[in-house]
C-alpha positions, 0 to 999 in steps of 0.5 A: 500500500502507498502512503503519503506523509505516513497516511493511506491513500486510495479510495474509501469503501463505503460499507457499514462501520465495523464497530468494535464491542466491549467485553462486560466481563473483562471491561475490554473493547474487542475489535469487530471481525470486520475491522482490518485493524490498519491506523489511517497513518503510521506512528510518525504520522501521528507525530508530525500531526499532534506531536510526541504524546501520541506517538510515545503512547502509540509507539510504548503503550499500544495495548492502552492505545488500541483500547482508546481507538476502539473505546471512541470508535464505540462511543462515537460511531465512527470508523477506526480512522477518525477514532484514530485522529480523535485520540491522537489530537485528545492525547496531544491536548485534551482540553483544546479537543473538548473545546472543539468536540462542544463546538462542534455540538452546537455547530461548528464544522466537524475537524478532520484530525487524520489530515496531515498540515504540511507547515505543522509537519515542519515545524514538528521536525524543526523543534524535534531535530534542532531547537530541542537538542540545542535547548536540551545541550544549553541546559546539560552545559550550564548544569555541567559547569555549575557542578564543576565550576560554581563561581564567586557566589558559593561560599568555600570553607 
């Protein structure tokens, strides 16, 4: 399959959405037969989209991820990718997502949280490959000479 910035591309078949189930005895959500299980974008697409809290949590806690996925799809009505979008924005800032979702309630247009804005992408990377490394070796720098060279104001016995 090709995919374009770490989404699937290609036409969208229009059939009845496979809605997961939850599990009452085990309090789990079980994806439906029908569900081919496939996100709409990859983990780096979840990045360069909301940032790092998704994908950390897709990439090290994909058990409780999945689990959100089929928990909104549920709640919702919506196929797994606008869940997926759902709960990549809720996880990159919940509060700005309810604003949105009661916003959307009294009628605002509906956001489309899988489309992929090319200028948030780059400035996605641009933090990620150079502002935080320089921000993260200014601060290992002025600890480092702190430790080892404290200066005038340390009072030596």
């Amino acid at each position: 399959s090709s995919f374009t910035f770490g989404k699937k591309s290609g036409p969208v078949a229009s059939k009845k959405l496979p809605l997961p189930t939850l599990d009452p005895e085990t309090g789990r959500y079980i994806k439906s037969t029908d569900d081919d299980g496939i996100y709409p974008y990859d983990a780096i697409g979840s990045a360069l989209r909301h940032g790092p809290s998704p994908f950390l949590t897709r990439t090290f806690n994909a058990d409780e991820y999945e689990q959100g996925i089929l928990k909104y799809m549920l709640s919702a009505k919506v196929g797994r990718d606008e869940a997926t979008g759902n709960i990549d924005a809720k996880l990159n800032n919940a509060m700005d997502w309810s604003y949105q979702k009661m916003a959307e309630k009294n009628g605002k247009p509906k956001v489309d949280y899988t489309r992929l804005d090319k200028k948030q992408a780059v400035l996605t990377v641009v933090w990620a490959l150079g502002i935080t490394p320089l921000a993260v070796n200014v601060v290992w720098n002025t600890a480092d000479q702190f430790i080892n060279s404290p200066g005038p104001s340390v009072i030596k016995h």
